[in-house]
N, C-alpha and C positions, 0 to 999 in steps of 0.2 A: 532263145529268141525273145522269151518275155523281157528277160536282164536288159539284152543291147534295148529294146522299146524302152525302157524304164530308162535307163540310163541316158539316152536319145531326148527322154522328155526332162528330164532335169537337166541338162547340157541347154535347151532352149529356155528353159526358166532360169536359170543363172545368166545367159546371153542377155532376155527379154529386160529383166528385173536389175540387174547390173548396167545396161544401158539408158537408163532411166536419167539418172541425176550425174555427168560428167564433172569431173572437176576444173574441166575447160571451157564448162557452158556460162555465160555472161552472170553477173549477180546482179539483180535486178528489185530496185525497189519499191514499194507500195504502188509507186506511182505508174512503172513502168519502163521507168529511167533507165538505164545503164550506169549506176554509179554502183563503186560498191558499197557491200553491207559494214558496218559500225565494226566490226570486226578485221574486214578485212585492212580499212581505215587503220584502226591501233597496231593490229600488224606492220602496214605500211612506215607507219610513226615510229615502230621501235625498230626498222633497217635502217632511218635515217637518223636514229639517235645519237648516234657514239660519230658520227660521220660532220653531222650539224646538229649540234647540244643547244644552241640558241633558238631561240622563237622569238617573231616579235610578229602579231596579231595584224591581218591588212582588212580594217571593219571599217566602212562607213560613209559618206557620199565625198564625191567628188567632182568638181566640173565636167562635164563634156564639152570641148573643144567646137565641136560638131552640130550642137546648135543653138539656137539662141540664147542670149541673157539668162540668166537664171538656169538653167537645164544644168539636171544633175545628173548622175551615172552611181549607183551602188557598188562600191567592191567589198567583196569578200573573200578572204586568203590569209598567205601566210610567208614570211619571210625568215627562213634557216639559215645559221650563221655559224659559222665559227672563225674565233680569233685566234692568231697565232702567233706569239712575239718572233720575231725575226733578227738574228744577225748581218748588219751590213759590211761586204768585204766589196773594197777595201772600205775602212771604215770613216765616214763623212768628215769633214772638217770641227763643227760643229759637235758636240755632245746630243747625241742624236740615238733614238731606238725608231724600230717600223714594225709595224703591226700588219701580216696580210690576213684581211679578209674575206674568206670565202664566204659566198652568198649561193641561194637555191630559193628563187622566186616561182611562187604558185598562185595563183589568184581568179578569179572569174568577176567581169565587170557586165555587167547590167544595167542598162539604160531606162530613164525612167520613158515610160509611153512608148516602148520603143515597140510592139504589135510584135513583126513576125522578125525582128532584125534578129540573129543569131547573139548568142554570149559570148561576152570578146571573153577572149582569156591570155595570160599572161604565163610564159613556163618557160625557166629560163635560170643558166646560174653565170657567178661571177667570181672573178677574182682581182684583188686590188691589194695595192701595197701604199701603207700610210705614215708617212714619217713622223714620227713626235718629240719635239727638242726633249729634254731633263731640267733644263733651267728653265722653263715659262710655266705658265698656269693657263698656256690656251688652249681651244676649244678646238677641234679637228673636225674638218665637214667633210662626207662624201657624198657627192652628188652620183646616181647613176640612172641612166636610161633603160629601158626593159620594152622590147618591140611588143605589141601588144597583138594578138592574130586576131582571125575573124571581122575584121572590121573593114569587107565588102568594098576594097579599093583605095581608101584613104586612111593610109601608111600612120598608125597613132603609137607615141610612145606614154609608159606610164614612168613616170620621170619619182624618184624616192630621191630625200635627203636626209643624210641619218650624221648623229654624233657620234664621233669617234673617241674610245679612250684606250687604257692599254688591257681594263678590265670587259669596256663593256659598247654596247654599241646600241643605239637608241633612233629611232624614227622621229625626224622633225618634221617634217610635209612630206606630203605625197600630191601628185597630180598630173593629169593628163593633159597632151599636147601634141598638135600634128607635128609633126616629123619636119626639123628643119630643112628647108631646101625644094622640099616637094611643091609643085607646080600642078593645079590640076589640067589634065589634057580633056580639050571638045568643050569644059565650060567654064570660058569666064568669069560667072557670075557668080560662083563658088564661095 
């Protein structure tokens, strides 16, 4: 009888003590936050690695569409890419290669003065195909839109333009912008 009691009481201190720390409880930082830990982060970075080898950095202000003159918006992110030379069948008239593009947008934009408004965030990926003569020395632009969430009703996209090569692919502007077409409903005054 003492055994099973003994045994009885290590079985709840393994329950008690094993229950403690889940490896599906949220990872929470200094703050409180729900992000994850610096670790889980590099983790994350080396599943997307071999997948999207490119990075190109999304640091730094940008207009807000949203209000006045002057009013800026902070983002911070990051733009994963990879390039892939492509054979065209049948193949163009012209002396021609194409490059698709895959893209994997991540970002959080931040308003300046903005009190209790939520962080818009941006997450979201693409794919494009980019044609490039052989005989020119031009420059190839890809314009794309990225719907932007959290922004409390009026519809913002974050609009990137980037250069195109056969090696490499570069961010020329970035910037925010309502949503062509959108119409605000109940105010006019908008």
């Amino acid at each position: 009888m003492k055994t099973l009691f003994v045994s009885f009481a290590a079985l709840l201190f393994v329950i008690f003590f094993g229950c403690q720390s889940s490896i599906t409880d949220p990872i929470v930082n200094d703050n409180g936050n729900n992000f994850t830990s610096e670790y889980a982060e590099n983790f994350a970075d080396k599943t997307l690695t071999p997948e999207y080898p490119g990075v190109i950095k999304l640091e730094g202000v940008i207009r807000n569409p949203l209000q006045p003159l002057n009013c800026i918006a902070e983002i911070k992110g990051e733009v994963r890419y990879r390039l892939e030379s492509v054979y065209l069948d049948p193949p163009p008239p012209a002396p021609q290669s194409a490059i698709k593009v895959n893209m994997k947008v991540d970002a959080k934009i931040k308003c300046e003065n903005s009190g209790n408004t939520p962080i818009w965030t941006v997450a979201s990926v693409s794919e494009d195909l980019v044609r490039i003569s052989y005989n020119s020395q031009n420059v190839y632009y890809l314009e794309k839109t990225f719907k932007v969430n959290n922004t409390l009703g009026v519809p913002l996209e974050l609009v990137l333009k980037f250069e195109v090569t056969e090696e490499s692919l570069s961010l020329v502007s970035k910037d925010l912008r309502i949503q062509m077409g959108w119409v605000p409903v109940g105010n006019p005054g908008f």
